[in-house]
N, C-alpha and C positions, 0 to 999 in steps of 0.2 A: 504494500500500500504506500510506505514512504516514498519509496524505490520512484515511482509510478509519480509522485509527485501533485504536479499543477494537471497533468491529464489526466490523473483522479478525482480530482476535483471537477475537474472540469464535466468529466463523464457526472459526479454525483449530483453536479448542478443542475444537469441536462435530465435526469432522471426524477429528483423533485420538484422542478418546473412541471415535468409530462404524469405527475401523479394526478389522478382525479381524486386520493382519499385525501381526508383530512386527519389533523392530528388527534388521536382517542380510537379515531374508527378504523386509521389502519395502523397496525404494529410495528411495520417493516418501515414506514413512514419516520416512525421516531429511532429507528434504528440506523437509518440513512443522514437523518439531522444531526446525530451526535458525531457518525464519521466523516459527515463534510464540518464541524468544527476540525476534529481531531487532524484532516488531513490539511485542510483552506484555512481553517481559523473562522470559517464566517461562523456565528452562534445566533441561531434564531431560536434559542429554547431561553434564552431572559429578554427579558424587556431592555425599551432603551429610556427608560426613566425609573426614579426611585420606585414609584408603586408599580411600575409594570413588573420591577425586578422580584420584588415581592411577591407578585401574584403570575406565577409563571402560568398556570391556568389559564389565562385572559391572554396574559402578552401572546402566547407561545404558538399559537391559530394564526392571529393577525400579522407576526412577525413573518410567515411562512406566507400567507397570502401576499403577502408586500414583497417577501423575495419571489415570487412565482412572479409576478406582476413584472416585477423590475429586469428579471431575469430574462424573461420570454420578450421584452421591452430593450433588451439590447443596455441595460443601465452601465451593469456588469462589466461588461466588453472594454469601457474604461471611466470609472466612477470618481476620478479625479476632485471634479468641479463639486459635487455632493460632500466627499471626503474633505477638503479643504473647506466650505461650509460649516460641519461639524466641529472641524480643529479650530476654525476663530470661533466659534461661539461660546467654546471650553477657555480662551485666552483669559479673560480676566478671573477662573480657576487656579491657573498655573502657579499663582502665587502660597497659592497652599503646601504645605508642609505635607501632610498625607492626599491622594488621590481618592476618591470615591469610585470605588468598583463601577457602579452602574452608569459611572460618567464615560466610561471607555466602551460600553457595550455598543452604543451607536457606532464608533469609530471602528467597530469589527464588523461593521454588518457586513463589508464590501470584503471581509479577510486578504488572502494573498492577492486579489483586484485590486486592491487599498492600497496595498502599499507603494507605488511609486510616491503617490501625492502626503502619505505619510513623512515619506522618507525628503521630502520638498518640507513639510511642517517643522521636521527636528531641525531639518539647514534652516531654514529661514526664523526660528523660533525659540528654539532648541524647547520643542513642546513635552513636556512631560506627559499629557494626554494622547499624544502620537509614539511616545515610544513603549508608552506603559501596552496601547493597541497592539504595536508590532510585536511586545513581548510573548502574548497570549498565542496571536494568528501567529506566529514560527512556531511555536510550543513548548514556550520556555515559563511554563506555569509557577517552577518554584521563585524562579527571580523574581520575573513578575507580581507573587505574592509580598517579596520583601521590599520591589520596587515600589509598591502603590504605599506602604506604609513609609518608607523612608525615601522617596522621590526627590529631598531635597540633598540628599548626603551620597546615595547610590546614582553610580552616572551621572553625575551632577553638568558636564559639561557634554556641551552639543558632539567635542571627539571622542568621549566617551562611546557613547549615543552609535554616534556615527562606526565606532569601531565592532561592537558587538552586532550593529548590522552587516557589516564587511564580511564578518566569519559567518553569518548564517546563507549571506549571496555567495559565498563559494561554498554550499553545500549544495544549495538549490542548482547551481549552474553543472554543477557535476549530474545530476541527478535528473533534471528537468528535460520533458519531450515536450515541452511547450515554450518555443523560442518567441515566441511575440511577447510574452507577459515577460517574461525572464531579461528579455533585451532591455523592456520598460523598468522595469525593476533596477538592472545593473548603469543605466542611460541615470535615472532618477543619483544615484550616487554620483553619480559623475559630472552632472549639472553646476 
């Protein structure tokens, strides 16, 4: 599945777009949703706000018909200008000391799509709500946990930031059978 990368995802995006069940009514459903986080990073089983995160029941339907929508809609294909959106809205956030989980869930909708304009957020910003996202969508869940509580001490500096994404684009670039996204990805550093 690693292995397989951004064309696994890709395939899994392509497969819960063309689902007709919904989330409860079909099993395989939620079973596809948890390995396109684990492979893409996108996570449509929380909400993108404090009570959606809460009540995953409510968010977790809507979250899936919105990527169906967006999805089949070509959003995906390069969600830049959405993704950028999200990350100024978080700016005056930044100044916080700990990060709010459910602040970053928006910034993963788009997962490994996301990231060029992520990777534009930390240059231009050195965003903490942009790397804490990219933490998650690569799958570096334990950082990321210690990231969001000490965001001002951990990687505190954009080459920081900037370096721990270096070593995950040369794992992708070895790995990857999907040269468009991955060109976008290593282009976005190089900017």
């Amino acid at each position: 599945m690693k292995q397989a990368g951004i064309a696994f995802a890709t395939y899994l995006c392509n497969k819960i777009a063309g689902e007709a069940g919904t989330v409860g009514a079909d099993p395989h459903l939620y079973q596809d949703l948890i390995l396109l986080d684990l492979v893409a990073g996108i996570n449509l089983v929380l909400g993108d706000s404090q009570s959606g995160f809460n009540n995953i029941a409510e968010s977790m339907p809507k979250a899936v018909a919105r990527f169906k929508q967006e999805w089949l809609h070509g959003v995906y294909h390069n969600p830049g200008k959405r993704v950028k959106e999200l990350c100024e809205q978080q700016l005056p956030n930044e100044i916080d000391v700990q990060i709010a989980s459910w602040e970053v869930t928006s910034l993963r909708r788009y997962g490994i799509f996301g990231l060029p304009e992520l990777i534009r957020q930390i240059k231009a910003h050195n965003s903490k709500h942009a790397f804490a996202a990219f933490l998650m969508i690569s799958g570096q869940e334990l950082i990321y946990a210690d990231y969001i509580r000490h965001s001002d001490a951990l990687f505190a500096s954009k080459t920081k930031k900037l370096d721990q994404i270096a070593r995950y684009i040369e794992k992708i670039t070895e790995t990857s059978f999907d040269q468009e996204l991955t060109r976008r990805i290593v282009a976005a550093m190089s900017e």
